[in-house]
N, C-alpha and C positions, 0 to 999 in steps of 0.2 A: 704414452709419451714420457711418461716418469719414469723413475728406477724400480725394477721389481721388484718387490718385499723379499725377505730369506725366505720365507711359509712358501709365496709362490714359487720362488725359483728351486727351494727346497722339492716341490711336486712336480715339477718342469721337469727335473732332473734323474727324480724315482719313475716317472712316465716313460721317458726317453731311455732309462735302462731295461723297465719292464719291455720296451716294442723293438729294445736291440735283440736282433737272432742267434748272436754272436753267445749268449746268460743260455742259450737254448742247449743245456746237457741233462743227459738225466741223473736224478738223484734220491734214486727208489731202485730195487729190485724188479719190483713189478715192473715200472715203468720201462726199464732196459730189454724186461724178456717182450713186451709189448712190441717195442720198437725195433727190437732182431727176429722180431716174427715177421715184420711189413717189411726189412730188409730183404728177409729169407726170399718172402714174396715176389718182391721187387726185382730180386736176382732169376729167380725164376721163369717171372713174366718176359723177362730180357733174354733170355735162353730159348724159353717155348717159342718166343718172335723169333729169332731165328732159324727156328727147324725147317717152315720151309725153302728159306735161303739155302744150309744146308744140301737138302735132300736134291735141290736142284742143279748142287754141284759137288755130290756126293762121291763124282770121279776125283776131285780136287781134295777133297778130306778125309778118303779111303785108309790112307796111309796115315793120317793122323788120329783118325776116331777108333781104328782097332775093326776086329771081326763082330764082337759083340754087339759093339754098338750101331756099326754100319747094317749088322741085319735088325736089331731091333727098329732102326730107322726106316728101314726098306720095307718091314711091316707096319709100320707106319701111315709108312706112301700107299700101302693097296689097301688100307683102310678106309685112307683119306679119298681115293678112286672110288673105293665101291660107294662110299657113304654122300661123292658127287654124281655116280651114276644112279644111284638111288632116287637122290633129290630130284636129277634129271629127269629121270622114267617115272615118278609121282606126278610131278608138274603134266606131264603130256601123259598120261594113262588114264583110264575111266576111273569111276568112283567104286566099281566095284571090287578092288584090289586093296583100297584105300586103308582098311583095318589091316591088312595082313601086311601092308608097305610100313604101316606107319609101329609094328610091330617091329619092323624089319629095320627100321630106322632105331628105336629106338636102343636093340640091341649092340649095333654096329656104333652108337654112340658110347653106348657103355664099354665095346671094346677100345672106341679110339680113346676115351679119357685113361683108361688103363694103358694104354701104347704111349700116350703122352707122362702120363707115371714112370713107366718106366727108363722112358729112355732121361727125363730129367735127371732120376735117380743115378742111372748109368753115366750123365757128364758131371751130375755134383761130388760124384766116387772120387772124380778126376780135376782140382781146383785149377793145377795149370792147364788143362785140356780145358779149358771152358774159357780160360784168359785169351787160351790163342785163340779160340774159334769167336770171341768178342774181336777180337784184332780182324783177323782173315774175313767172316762176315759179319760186316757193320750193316750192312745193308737192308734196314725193318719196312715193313709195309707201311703207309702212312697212319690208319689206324691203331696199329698196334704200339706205335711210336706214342698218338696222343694219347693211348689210353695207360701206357707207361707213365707218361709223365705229369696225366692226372692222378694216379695210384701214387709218382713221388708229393706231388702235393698234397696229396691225404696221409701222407705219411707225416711229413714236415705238419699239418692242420693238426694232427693226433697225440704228435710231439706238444707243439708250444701249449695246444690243448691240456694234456696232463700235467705239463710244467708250470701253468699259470693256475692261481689259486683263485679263488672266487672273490676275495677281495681285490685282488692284482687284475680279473676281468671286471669289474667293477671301475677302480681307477682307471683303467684304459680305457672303457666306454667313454666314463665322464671326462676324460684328457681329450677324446676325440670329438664330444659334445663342444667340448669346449675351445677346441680349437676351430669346429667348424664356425660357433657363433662370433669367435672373431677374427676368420674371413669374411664373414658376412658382415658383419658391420665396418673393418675395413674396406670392404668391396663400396658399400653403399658409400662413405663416406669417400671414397676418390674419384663414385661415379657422380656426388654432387659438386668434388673440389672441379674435376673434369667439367662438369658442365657448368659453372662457375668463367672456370679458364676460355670454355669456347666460347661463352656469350660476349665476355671479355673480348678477345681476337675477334669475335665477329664486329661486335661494333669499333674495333681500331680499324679493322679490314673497310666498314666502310665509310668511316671518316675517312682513310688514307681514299679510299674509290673515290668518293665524294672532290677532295681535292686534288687528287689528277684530272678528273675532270674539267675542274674550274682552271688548272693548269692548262690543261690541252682547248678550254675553250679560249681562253687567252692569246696561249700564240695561234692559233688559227685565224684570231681578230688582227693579229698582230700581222700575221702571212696576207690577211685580206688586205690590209689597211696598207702594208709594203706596196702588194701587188697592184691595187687600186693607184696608189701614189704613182707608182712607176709607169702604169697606163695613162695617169693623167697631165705628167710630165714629158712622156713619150707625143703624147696628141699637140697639147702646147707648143712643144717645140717643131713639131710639124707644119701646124697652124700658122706658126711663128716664121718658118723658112716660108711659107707660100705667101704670106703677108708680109715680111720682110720690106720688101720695096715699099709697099703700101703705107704699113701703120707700123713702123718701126718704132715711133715714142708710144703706141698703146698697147706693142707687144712686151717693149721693156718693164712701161708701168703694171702691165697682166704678169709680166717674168717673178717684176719684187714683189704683187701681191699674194701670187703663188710661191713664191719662197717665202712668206710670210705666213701664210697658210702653214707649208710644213713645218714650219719654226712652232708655231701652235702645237700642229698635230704631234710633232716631237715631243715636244714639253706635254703634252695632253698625254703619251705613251709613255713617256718618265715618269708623270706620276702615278700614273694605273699601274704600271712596272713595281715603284717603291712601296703604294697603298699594296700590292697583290704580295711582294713579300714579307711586309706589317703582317696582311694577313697569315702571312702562310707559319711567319715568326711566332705569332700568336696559338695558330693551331696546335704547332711543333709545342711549343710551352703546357699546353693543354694536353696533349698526348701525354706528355712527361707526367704532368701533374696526376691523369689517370692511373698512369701505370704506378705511381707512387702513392696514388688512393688505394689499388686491386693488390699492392704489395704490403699495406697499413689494413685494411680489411683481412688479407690472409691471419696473418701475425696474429691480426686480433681474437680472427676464429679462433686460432689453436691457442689463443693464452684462453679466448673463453672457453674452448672445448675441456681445456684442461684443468679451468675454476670448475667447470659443470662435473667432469670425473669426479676431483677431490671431493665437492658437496655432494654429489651422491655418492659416493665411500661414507662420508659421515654419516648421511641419511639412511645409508643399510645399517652401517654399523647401530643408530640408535633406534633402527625400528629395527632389528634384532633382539638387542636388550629390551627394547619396550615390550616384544611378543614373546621375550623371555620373564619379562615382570608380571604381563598380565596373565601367563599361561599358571604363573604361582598364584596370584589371586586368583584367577578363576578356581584352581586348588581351595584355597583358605576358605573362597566362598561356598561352594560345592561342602564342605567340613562341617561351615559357619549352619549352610542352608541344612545340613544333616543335624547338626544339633537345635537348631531353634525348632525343627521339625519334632524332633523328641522330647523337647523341653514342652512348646505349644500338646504334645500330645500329655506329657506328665499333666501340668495344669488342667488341662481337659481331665482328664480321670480324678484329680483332687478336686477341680472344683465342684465335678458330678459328686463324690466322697461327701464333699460337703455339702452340696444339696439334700440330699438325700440324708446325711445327718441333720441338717436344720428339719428337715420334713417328718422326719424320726421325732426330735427331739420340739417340736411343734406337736403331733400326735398325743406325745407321751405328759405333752403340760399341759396341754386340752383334758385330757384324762386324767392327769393330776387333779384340777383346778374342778371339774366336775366329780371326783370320788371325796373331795375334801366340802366341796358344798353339798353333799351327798351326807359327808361324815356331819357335817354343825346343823343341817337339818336335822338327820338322826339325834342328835344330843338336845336339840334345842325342844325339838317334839319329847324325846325322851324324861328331859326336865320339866316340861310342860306339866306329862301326863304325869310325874312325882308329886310334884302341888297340886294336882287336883285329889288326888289321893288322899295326901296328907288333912285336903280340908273335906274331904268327906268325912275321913275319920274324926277329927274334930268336933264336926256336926254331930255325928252319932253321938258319942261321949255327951255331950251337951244335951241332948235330948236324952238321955239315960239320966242323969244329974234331975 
């Protein structure tokens, strides 16, 4: 319902020239000799469809086709004879012929593809001999016609085919994804303004039933209540002539009560008349009002339809970025989780390191602490056994003295 961005209307527009047929030339070597081969084809197909037109009025193109061509034609036609009398006499003959028929067929095929060889070659000699026999016989067999101009559309398929690049069938997929999904949500949304609208007219349609109704039951009371009156004034005054003589002051004083009566029932029909079109003023009012709700409801869809687009624009837009942010941190953390992985693994081998040297260097002062208490026993015994010595000798001395 907005204006289209240049981005969109920018792809709107490379879409729309990528599906013109009009950009459809070729612009490769290749591609032209591809495309004058399916020509070549195509011209040919449109020739061979003709042959047996042609052959069939071979008295009529005698003078135009030349000797050559008219006999290489003519061998053609007893080709074409023998290779239907063949078919014929395989279908209705026994099986025991069956390898030597089918022998026979296939030879007779291979001369008529060489019969049809040549004589193409023999009208392509000849470009305006082949212009006029398109002129003179236009007349194709129906399959040969649709199988013509499925071969031009595999032509034309082959063409836009080579021409279009793999990104350019890319964006025209997605151009047509994306045009189908908003028909589709167009579609949806006019099949619920639509049923919107008919619930709408249904219930005007039957308010509006409703008070015809009360309309037509109205004057109907109104038809009865005449009708009634006019009978009961018709019998009165009848009453009234055959009592005349009789009760003239009771038929006058009955005359005024009954024009007193109508005087009522008047006034009683006035006001049902003015209260029925209060009401009717009322409804009409009501209707209006509706229709000026169903018109204030519209509006409001499309201003909200059109808050709801723009907030979800924003909302792609920032959960885009968001799954752009997190798609980097998931990155940094994945980096993050590979280093503290390596680092946990370093510390692991250092603190083993270190184990392993406290356990070393625990061994090695155990053994210290035991070769050193080893060493001052050795000395202290050693000096021990010196003074004992020393006073042995002593003693001797002493005793010699």
């Amino acid at each position: 319902k907005g204006m289209a961005t240049p981005k969109k209307a920018t792809v709107t527009l490379d879409a729309m020239k990528m599906l013109d047929p009009c950009r459809l030339k070729p612009d490769s070597i290749e591609t032209e000799r591809i495309i004058t081969v399916l020509d070549e084809t195509i011209a040919k197909l449109e020739l061979s469809s003709l042959i047996p037109c042609i052959i069939n009025s071979l008295d009529r193109f005698a003078d135009m086709l030349g000797p050559e061509i008219t006999n290489s034609l003519i061998e053609h036609q007893k080709l074409s004879n023998e290779m239907e009398h063949l078919l014929a006499s395989s279908e209705e003959g026994d099986t025991m012929r069956a390898e030597e028929q089918r022998g026979c067929l296939c030879l007779l095929e291979q001369h008529l593809k060489c019969s049809v060889r040549t004589v193409l070659r023999l009208l392509l000699a000849n470009p305006s001999l082949c212009q006029a026999l398109k002129y003179e016989a236009w007349a194709r067999e129906s399959p040969a016609e649709v199988f013509i101009k499925a071969f031009g559309e595999f032509r034309n398929f082959m063409l836009e085919t080579l021409l279009t690049s793999p990104m350019e069938e890319e964006e025209k997929i997605q151009f047509m994804e994306d045009i189908s999904l908003q028909i589709k949500k167009n579609t949806e949304a006019i099949t619920a303004l639509q049923a919107e609208l008919a619930a709408a007219i249904r219930t005007q349609e039957e308010e509006i039933h409703m008070k015809d109704n009360v309309i037509k039951d109205l004057k109907n009371s109104m038809q009865d209540l005449t009708t009634d009156c006019k009978a009961g004034i018709q019998q009165i005054k009848q009453e009234g002539e055959k009592q005349r003589e009789e009760e003239l002051q009771a038929s006058q004083a009955r005359c005024a009560r009954l024009q007193q009566d109508i005087q009522q029932l008047g006034a009683q029909l006035n006001a049902l008349v003015l209260e029925h079109r209060a009401s009717e003023l009322a409804l009409r009012k009501r209707k209006c009002r509706m229709e000026m709700e169903i018109m204030n409801w519209i509006q409001k869809y499309d201003t909200d339809m059109g808050e709801k687009q723009a907030e979800y624009e924003e909302v792609d837009a920032a959960y885009t970025e968001e799954k752009a942010q997190l798609s980097l941190l998931m990155e940094k953390h994945a980096m993050l989780l590979q280093e503290y992985s390596q680092i946990e693994e370093e510390r692991r081998i250092r603190q083993k390191k270190e184990e392993q040297a406290l356990k070393e260097l625990t061994t090695k002062t155990l053994a210290a602490i035991r070769i050193q208490a080893f060493w001052r026993g050795y000395l202290v015994r050693s000096l021990f056994k010196s003074k004992r010595k020393k006073k042995k000798k002593d003693k001797g001395k002493k005793v010699k003295k």
